[in-house]
Structures are given as structure tokens and as C-alpha cells.
Backbone bond lengths (Angstrom), bond angles and torsions (degrees), N, CA, C in turn:
res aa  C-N    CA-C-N  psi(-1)  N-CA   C-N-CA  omega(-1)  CA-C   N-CA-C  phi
1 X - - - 1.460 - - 1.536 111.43 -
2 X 1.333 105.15 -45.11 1.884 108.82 175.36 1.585 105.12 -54.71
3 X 0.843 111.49 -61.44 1.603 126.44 170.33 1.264 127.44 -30.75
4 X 1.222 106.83 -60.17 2.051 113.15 154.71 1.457 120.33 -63.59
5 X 1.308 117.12 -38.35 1.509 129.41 176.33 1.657 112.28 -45.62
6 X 1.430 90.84 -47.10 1.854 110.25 -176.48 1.538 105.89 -66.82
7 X 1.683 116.50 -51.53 1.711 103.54 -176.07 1.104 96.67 -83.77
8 X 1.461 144.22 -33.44 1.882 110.46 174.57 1.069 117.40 -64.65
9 X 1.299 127.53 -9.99 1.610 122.87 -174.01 1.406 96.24 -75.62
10 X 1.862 116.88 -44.26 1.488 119.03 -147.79 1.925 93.17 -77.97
11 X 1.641 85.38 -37.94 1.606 88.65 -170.00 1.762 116.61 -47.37
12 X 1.673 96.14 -51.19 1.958 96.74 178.03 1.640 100.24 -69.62
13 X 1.041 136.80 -27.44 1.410 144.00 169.08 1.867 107.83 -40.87
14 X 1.038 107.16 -72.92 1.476 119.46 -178.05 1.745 103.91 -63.51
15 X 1.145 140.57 -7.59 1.623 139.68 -164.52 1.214 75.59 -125.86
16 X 1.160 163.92 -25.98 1.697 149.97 -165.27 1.768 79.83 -92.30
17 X 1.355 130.26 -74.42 1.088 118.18 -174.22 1.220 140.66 -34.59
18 X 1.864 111.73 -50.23 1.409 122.71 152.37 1.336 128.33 -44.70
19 X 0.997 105.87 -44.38 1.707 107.45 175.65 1.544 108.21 -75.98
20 X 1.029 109.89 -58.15 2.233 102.70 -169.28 1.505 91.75 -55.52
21 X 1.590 125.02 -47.29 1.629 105.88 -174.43 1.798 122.40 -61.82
22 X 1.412 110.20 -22.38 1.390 129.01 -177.54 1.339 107.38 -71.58
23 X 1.584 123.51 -43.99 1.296 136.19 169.87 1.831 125.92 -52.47
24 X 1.521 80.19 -55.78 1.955 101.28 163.73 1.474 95.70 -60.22
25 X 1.094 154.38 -47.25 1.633 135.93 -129.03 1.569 88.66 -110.51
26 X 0.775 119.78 -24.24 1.479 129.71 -167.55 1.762 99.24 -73.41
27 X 1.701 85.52 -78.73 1.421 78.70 -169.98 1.641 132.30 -66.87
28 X 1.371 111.76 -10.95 1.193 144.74 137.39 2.081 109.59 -19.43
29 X 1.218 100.97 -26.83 1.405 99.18 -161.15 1.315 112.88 -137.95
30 X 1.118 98.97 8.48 1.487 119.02 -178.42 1.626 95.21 -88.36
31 X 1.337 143.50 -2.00 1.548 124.42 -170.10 1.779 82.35 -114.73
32 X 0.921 127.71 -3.17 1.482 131.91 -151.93 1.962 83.01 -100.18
33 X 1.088 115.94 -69.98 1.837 102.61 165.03 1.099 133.25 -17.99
34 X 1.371 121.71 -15.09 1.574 106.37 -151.63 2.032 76.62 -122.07
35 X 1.056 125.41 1.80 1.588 133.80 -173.84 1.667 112.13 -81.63
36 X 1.460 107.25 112.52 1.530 95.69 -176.00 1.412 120.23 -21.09
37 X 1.309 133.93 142.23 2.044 112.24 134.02 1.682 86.91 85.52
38 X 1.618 136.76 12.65 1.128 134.22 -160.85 1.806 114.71 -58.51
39 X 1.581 103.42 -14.08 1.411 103.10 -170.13 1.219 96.25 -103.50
40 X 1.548 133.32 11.89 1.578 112.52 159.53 1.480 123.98 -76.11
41 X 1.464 111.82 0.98 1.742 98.25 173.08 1.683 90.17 -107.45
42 X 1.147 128.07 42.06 1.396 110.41 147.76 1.674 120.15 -56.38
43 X 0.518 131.50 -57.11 1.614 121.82 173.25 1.671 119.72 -37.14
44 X 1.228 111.47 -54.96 1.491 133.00 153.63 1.977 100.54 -29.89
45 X 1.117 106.87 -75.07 1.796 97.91 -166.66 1.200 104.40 -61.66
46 X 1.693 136.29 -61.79 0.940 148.07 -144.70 1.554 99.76 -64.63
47 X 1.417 115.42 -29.13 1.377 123.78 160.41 1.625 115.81 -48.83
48 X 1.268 116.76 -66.31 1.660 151.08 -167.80 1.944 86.20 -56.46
49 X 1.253 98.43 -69.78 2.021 98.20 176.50 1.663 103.34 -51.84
50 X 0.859 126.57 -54.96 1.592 119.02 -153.83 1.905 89.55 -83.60
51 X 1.253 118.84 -14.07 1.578 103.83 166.27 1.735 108.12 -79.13
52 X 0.789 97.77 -47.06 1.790 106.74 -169.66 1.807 101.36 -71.03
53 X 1.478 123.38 -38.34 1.465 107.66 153.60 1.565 134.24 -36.49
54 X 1.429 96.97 -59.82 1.406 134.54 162.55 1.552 96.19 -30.97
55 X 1.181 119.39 -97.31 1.467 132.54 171.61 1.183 120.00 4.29
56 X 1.635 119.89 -66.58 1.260 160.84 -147.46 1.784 101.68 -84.69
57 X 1.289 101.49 -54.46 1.230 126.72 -152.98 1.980 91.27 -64.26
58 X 1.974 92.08 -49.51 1.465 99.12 -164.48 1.759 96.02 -81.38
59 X 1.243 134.91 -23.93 1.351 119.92 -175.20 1.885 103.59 -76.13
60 X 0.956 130.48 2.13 1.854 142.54 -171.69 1.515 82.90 -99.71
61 X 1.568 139.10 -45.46 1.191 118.30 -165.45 1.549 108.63 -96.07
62 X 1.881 124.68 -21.24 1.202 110.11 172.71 1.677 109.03 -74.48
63 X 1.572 118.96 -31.18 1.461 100.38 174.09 1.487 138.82 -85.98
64 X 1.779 101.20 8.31 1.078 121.44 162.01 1.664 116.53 86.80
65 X 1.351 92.22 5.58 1.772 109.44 -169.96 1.778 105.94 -63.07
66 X 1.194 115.11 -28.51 1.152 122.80 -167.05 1.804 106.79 -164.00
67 X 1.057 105.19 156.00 1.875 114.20 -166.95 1.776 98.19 -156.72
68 X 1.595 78.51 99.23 1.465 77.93 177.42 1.876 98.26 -110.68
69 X 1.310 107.58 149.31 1.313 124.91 -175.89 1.927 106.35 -115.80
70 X 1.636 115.90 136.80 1.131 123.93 165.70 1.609 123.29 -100.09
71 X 1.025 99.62 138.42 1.772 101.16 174.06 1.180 126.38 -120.50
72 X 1.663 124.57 111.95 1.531 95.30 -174.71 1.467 95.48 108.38
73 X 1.120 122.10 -22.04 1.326 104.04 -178.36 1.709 144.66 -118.33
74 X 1.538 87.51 45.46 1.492 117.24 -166.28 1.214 97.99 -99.46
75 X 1.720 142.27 27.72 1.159 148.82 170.21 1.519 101.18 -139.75
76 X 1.145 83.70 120.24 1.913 97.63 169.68 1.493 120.18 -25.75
77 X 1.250 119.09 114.99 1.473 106.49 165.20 1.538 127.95 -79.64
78 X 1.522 120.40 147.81 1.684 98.09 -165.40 1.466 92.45 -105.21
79 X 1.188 107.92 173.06 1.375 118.93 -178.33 1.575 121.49 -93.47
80 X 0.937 136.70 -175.44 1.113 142.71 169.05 1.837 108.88 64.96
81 X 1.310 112.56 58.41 1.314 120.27 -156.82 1.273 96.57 -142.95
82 X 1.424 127.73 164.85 1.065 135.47 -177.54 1.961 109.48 -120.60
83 X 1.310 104.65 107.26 1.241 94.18 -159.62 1.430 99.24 -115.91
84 X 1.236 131.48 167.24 1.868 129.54 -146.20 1.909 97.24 -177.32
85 X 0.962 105.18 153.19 1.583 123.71 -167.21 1.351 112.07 -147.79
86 X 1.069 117.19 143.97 1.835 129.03 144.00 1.680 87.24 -44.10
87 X 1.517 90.43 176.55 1.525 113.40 -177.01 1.354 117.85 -161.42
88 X 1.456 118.45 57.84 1.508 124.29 153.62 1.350 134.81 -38.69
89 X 1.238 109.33 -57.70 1.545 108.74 -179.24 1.323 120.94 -128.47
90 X 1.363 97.33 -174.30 1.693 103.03 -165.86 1.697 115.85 -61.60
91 X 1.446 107.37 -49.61 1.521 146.90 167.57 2.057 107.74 -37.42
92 X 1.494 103.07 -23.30 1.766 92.93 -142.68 1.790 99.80 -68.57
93 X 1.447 119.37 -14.63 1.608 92.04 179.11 1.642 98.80 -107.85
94 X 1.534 129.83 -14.33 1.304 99.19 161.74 1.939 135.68 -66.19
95 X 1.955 97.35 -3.45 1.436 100.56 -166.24 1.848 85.18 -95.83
96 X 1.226 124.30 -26.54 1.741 130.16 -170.14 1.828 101.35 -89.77
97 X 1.509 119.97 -30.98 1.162 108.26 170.13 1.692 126.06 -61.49
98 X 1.631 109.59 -18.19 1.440 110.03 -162.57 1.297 92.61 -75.50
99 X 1.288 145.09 -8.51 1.701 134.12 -134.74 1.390 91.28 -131.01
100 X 1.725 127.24 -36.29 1.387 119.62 -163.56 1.170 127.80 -76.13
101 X 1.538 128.23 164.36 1.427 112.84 171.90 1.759 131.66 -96.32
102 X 1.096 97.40 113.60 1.613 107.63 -162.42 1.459 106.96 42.04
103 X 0.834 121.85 72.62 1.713 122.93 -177.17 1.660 106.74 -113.92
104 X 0.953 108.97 126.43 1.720 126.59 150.49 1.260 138.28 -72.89
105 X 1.523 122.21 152.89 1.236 121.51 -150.63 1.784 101.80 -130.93
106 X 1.024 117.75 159.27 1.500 128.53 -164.84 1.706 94.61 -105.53
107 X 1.109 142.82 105.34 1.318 135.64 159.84 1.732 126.37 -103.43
108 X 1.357 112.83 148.71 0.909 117.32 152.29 0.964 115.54 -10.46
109 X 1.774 133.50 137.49 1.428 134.45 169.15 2.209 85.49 -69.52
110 X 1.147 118.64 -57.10 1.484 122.05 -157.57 1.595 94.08 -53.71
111 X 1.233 132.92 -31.20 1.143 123.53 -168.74 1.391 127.27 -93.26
112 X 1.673 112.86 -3.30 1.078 139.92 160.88 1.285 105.65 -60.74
113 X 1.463 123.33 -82.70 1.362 128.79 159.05 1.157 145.67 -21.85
114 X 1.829 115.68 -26.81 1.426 132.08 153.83 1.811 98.36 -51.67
115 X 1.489 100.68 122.66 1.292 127.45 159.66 1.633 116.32 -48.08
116 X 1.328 96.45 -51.73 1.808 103.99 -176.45 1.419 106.74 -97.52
117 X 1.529 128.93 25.54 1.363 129.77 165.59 2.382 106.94 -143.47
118 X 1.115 95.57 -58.46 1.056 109.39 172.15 2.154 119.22 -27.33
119 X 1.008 95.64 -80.60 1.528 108.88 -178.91 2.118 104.00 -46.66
120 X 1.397 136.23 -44.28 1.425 114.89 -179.68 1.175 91.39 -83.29
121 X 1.416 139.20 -37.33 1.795 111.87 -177.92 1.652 113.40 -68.39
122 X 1.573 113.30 -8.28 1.521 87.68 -168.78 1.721 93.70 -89.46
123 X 1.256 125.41 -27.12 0.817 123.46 -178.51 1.657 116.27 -57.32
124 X 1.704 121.04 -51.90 1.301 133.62 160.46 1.573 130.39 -23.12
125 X 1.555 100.40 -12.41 1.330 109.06 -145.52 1.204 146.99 63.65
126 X 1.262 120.13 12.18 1.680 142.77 171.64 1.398 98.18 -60.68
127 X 1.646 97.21 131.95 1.693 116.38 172.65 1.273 111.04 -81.61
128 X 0.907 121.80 144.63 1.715 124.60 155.77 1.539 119.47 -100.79
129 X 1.203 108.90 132.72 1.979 135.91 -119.28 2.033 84.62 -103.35
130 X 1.627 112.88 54.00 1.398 119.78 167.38 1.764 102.22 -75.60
131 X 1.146 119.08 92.12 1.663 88.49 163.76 1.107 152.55 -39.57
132 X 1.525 127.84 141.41 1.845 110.74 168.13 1.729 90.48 141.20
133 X 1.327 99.09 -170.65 1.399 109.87 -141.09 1.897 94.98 -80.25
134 X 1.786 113.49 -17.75 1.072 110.06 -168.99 1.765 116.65 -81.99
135 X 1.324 109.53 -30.16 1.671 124.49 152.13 0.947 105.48 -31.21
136 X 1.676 119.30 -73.75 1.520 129.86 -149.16 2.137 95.62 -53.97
137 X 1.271 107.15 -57.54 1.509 133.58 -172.03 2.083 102.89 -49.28
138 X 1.272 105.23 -49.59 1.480 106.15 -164.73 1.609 89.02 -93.82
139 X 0.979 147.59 -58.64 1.564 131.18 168.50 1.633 107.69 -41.05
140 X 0.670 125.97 -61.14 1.663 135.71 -170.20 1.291 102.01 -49.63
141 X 1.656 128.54 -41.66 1.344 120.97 -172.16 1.858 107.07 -85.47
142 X 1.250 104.43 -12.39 1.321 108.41 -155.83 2.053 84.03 -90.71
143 X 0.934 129.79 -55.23 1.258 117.38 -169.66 1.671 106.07 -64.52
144 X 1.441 107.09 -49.62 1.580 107.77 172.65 1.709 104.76 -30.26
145 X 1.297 114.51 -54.30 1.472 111.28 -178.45 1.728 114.11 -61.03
146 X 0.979 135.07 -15.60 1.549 145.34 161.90 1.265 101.27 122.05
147 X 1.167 124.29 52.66 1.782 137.93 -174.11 1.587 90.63 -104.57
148 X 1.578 135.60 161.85 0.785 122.73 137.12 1.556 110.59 -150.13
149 X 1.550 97.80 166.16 1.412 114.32 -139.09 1.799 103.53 -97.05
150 X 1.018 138.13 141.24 1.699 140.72 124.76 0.889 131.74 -85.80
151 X 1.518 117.28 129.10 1.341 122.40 -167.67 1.973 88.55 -144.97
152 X 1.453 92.29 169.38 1.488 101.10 -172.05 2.036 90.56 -149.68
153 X 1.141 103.82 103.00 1.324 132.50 -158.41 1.514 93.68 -70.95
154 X 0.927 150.33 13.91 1.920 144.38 -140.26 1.911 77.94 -147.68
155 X 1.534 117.80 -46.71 1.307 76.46 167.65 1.884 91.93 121.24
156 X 1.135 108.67 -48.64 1.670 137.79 -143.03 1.430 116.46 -150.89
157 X 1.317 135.93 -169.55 1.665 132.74 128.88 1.493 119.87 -93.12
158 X 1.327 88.42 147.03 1.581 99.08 -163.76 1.495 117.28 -46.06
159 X 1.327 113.34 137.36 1.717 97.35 -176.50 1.461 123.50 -55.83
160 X 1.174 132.18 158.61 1.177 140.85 144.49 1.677 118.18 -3.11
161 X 1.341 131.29 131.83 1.587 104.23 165.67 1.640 115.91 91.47
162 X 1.354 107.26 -47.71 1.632 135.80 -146.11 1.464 112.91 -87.21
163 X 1.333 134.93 161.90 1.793 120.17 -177.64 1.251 84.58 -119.47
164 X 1.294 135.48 -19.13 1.469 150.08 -151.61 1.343 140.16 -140.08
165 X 0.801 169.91 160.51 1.402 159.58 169.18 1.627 94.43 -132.34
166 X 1.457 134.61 141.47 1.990 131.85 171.69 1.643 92.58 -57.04
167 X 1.338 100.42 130.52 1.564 114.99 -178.72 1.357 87.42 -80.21
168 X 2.064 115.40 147.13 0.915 129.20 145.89 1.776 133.99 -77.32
169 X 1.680 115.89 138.37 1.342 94.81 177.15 1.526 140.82 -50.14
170 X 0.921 99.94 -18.80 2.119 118.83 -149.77 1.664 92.28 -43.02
171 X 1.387 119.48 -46.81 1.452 124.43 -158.89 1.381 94.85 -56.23
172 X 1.902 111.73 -62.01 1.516 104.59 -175.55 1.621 123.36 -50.95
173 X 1.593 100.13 -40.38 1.192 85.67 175.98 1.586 134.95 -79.84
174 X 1.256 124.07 -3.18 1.608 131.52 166.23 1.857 99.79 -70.78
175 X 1.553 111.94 -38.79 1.451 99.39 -179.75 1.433 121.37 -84.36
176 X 1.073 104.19 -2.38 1.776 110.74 159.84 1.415 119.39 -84.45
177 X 1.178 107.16 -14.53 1.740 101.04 -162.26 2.148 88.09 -98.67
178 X 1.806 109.74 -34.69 1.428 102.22 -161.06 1.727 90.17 -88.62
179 X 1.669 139.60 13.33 1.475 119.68 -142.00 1.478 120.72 6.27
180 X 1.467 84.86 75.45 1.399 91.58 173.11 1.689 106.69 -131.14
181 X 1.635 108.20 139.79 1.554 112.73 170.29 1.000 125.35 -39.76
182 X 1.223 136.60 146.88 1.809 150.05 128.36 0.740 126.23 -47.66
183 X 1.584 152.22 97.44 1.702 151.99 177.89 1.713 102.45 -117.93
184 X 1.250 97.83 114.09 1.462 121.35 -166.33 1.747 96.84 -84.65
185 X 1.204 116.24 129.12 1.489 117.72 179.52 1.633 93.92 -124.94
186 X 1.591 101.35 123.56 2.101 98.21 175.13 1.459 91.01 -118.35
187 X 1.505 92.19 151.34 1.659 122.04 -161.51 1.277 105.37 -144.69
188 X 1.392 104.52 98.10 2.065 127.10 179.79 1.566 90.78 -101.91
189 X 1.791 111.05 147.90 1.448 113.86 -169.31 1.339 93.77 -146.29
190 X 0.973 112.95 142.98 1.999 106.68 169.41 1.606 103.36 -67.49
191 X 1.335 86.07 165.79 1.808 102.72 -172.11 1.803 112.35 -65.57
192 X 1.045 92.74 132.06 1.691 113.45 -178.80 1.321 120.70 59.49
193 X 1.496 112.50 41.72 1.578 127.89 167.91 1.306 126.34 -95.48
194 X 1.370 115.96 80.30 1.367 150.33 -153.57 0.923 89.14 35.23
195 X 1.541 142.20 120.55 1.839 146.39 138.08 1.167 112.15 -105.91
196 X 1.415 104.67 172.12 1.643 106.36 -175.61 1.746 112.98 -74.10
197 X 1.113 99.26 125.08 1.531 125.54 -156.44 0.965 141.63 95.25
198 X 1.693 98.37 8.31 1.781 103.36 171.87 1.385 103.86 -122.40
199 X 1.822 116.88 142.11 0.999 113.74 -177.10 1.454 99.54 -88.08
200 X 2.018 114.70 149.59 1.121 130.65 170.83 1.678 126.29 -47.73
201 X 1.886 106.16 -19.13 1.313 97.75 163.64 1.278 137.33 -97.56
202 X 1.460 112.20 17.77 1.237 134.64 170.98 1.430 108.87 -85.73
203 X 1.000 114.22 107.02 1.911 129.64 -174.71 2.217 92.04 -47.07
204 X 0.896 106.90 145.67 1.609 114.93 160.74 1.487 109.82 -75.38
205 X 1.785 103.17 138.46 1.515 97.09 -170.46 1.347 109.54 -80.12
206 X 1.456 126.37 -1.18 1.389 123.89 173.99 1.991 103.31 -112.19
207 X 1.440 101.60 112.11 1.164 93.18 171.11 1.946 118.22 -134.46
208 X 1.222 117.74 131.19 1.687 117.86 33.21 1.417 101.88 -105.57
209 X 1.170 113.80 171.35 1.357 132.59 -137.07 1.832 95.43 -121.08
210 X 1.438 122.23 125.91 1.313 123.03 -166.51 1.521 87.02 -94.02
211 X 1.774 103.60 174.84 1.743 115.65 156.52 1.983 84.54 -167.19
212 X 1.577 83.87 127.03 1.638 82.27 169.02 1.592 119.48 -137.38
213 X 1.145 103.09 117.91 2.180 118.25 -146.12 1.906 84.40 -90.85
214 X 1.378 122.21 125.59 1.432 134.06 168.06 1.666 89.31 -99.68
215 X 1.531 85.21 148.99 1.829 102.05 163.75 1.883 97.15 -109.84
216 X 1.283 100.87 85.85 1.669 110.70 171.61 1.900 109.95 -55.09
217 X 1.655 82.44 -138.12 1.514 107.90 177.42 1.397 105.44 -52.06
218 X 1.628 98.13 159.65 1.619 106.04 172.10 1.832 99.11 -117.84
219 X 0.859 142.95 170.00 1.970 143.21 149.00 1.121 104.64 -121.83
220 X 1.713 124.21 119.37 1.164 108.44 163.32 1.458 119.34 -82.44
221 X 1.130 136.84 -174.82 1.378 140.33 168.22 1.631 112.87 -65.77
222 X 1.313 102.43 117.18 1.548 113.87 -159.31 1.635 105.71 -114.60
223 X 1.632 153.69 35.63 1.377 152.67 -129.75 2.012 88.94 -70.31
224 X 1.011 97.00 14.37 1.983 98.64 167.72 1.438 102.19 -116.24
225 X 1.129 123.95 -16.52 1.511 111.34 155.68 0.938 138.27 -123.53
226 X 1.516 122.57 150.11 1.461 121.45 -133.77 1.723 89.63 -112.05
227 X 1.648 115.02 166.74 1.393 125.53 -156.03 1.785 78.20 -80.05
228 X 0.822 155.10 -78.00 1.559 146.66 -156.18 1.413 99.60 -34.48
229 X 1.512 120.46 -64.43 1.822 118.89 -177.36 1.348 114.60 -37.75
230 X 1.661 106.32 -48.45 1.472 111.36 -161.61 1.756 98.54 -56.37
231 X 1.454 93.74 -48.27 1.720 101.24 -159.49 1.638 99.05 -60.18
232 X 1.196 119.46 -49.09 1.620 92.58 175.89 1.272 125.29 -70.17
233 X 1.494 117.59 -28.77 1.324 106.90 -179.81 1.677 119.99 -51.41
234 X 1.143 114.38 -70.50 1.126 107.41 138.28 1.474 161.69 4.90
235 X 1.363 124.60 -60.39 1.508 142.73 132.49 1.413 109.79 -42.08
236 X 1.771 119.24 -57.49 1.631 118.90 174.93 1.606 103.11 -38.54
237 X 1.183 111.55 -59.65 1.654 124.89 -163.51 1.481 101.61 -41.23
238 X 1.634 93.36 -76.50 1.249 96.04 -167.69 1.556 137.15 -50.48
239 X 1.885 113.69 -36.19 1.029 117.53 158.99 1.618 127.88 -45.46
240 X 1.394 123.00 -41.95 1.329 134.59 174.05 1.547 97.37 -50.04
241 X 0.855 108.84 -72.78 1.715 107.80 -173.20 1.317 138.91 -79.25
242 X 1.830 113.02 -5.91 1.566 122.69 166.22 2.052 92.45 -67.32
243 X 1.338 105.58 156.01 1.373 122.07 134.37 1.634 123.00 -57.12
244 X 1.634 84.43 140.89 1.839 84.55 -162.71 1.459 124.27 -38.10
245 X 1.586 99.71 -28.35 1.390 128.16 168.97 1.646 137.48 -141.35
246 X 1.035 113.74 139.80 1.562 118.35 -156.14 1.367 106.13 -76.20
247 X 1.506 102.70 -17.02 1.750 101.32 -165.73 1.318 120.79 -76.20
């Protein structure tokens, strides 16, 4: 009982932290909008986020709340790649953002607009996730420039039950339009670590709570295969090698 007492304490401990620092950084960056040319220090934030991920990532492993393990990733990652994940939990691109290289993230149009989230991603250069041909075009130029992208192809977190969610194309098709690679990142989580349908203030019934991110497959740029092929090939993959179930 002492023992559980300690990681729910650390667990709401570490989410009180994330949030008041998310709140500070935000509004922090909100006077920085109104500055001519405001999206030329994107490189600058996206730095500032992937430190404070970083941060986050390592205070979950000194309080033991969570232990996440990498595989695969004792070789440089290059940039300008299009990189894509399963999507278990709530956590999976702030725990995959700490590791990438200058990479950008696809958001919610609604989450753009959050005051206390919105303002450091717009600044970061983070897209907001409108569909259609003009996404495909402004992501596509942005990795072409040696940006690279996360995306989580499912769309969502994986359902309930599920190893999978039907991957969406969009990923293939942004890496067709920038010829840019596919680098498959898989993400196994212990059971009931925030998933879709559990709220984040509900402690996980296994604690502390693992997540362990593989650097899988690579795709190179293939102009003989078309964004539908990629996406199943792909989906095939991944199903072979998730557990029947994520939960």
C-alpha cells in the first residue's frame, strides 16, 4: 500500500508539473506572436520543447513513475524524414518528441487554438492537422527543408481491446510529395497507461508503468509506390509485430 501511495503521489506529482510548466511556456510566448517574422525562431522553440520533453521524460524515470526503454536507437537519427508510430497512449509524442531531430508535429486545428497549448507550437512550427491538399503541400515543403515530421497514422489512440487502429494515408502521402523516407517507430505500453478511454487523472492500475519505443522499419522513397501501398504495407508490418493487444 506504501508503495502505490508513493507512484500515485509521484504520478499526479509529475502531471501537476507538466502542466504549470506548459502553462508558463505558453504564456511565455504569447508576446512573441505579435513580433514581426515570429515563425523564424522556430528552430529556437522546437529546441526549448524537445528540452523540456527531455526534462520530463528524465524526471518519470528518476521518480520511477514510468521507465521507458529505447531500442534501436544508438545510431543517429537523420532528419528530414518522415517518422510515424502506433499510438497507445496519451504521452506517445511527448515521450518520441524528446529523441527526434528538430521534428514537427501535426495538431489538432482545436489545439492550436488552446491558449495554454496553441501559442509555443505555433511558434515551433507545428501544423494544424486541417485536411486537404494544402497540409499535404506546407508539411511537404517543411521537411524537404530538413524538418522532420511526426505523425501517428491511426489518426487517434488505438482503440480499446485493439493492436491497431486502419492506418490513415496522409503520412504516405506528405512522403511522396517531400521524397522523403518512412521510419517506422513501435510503441508497446503496459496495460492501462493512459489509453483511449482513460482519463490521464486516473493513476494506471499497473504502476510504475513501462513504454518501450523500437526504431523498426525504414521506407525509402519509392515514386513506384503509391501512398495506398505504402499504407498497407506498413499496417501488414505493424500488425505482425504489435501484441494481439496493446492493453
Amino acid at each position: 500500500m506504501i508503495r502505490r501511495a508513493y507512484y500515485v503521489g509521484a504520478y499526479y506529482a509529475s502531471w501537476a508539473m507538466f502542466g504549470a510548466v506548459g502553462v508558463l511556456l505558453n504564456l511565455t510566448s504569447l508576446p512573441f506572436l505579435l513580433l514581426p517574422r515570429c515563425e523564424t525562431g522556430g528552430a529556437r522553440m522546437r529546441r526549448v520543447i524537445r528540452w523540456l520533453f527531455d526534462f520530463w521524460l528524465r524526471w518519470m524515470h528518476a521518480t520511477g513513475v514510468v521507465r521507458v526503454t529505447w531500442h534501436g536507437f544508438d545510431r543517429p537519427l537523420q532528419p528530414g524524414a518522415v517518422f510515424i508510430a502506433n499510438h497507445p497512449t496519451l504521452v506517445d509524442a511527448t515521450f518520441i518528441l524528446a529523441r527526434l531531430p528538430d521534428a514537427i508535429c501535426i495538431f489538432k486545428p482545436a489545439l492550436m487554438r488552446n491558449p495554454a497549448i496553441g501559442p509555443a507550437a505555433y511558434l515551433g512550427g507545428y501544423v494544424s492537422g486541417v485536411p486537404g491538399v494544402d497540409l499535404v503541400r506546407e508539411v511537404a515543403a517543411k521537411i524537404a527543408a530538413g524538418q522532420s515530421l511526426l505523425v501517428f497514422p491511426e489518426g487517434t489512440r488505438t482503440e480499446r481491446g485493439a493492436a491497431l487502429n486502419p492506418l490513415r494515408p496522409g503520412f504516405a502521402l506528405i512522403a511522396s510529395r517531400a521524397q522523403a523516407p518512412v521510419q517506422l517507430l513501435r510503441v508497446v505500453s503496459s496495460p492501462g497507461f493512459v489509453p483511449k478511454g482513460r482519463a490521464w487523472w486516473r493513476p494506471p492500475p499497473v504502476l510504475p508503468a513501462s513504454v518501450a519505443i523500437t526504431l523498426d522499419r525504414r521506407w525509402e522513397h519509392d515514386p513506384l509506390r503509391s501512398p495506398a501501398e505504402l499504407t498497407e504495407e506498413v499496417q501488414r508490418h505493424l500488425l505482425a509485430l504489435l501484441p494481439a493487444t496493446s492493453r
